[in-house]
C-alpha angles and dihedrals in degrees: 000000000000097000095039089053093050088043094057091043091057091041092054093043083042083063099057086040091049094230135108104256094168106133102190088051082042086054114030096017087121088062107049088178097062083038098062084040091069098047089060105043080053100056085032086069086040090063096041096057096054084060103046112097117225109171117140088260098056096040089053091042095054122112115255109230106225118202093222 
């Protein structure tokens, strides 16, 4: 979500400055599939995290995972 936050903030300065400053079309725009791809997977964890709860409650109940 990282990369599609900082994607859409230089998109959105790109557009005052007149310029692209889309990175993931900078990087992979070659390749328009994985591309696209990208695009998904990124609005994919977006979703996800709406959905995650992360109350206090939750966050205390959840299962430690142990290296054993």
């Amino acid at each position: 979500m990282f990369i599609g936050g900082l994607n859409w903030g230089l998109i959105g300065i790109g557009a005052f400055l007149g310029k692209n400053l889309n990175i993931i079309n900078w990087i992979f725009g070659r390749w328009t599939t994985l591309e696209w791809i990208i695009y998904i997977l990124v609005g994919i964890a977006a979703v996800m995290s709406l959905f995650s709860c992360k109350c206090k409650i939750c966050v205390a109940e959840a299962p430690i995972s142990s290296n054993m």
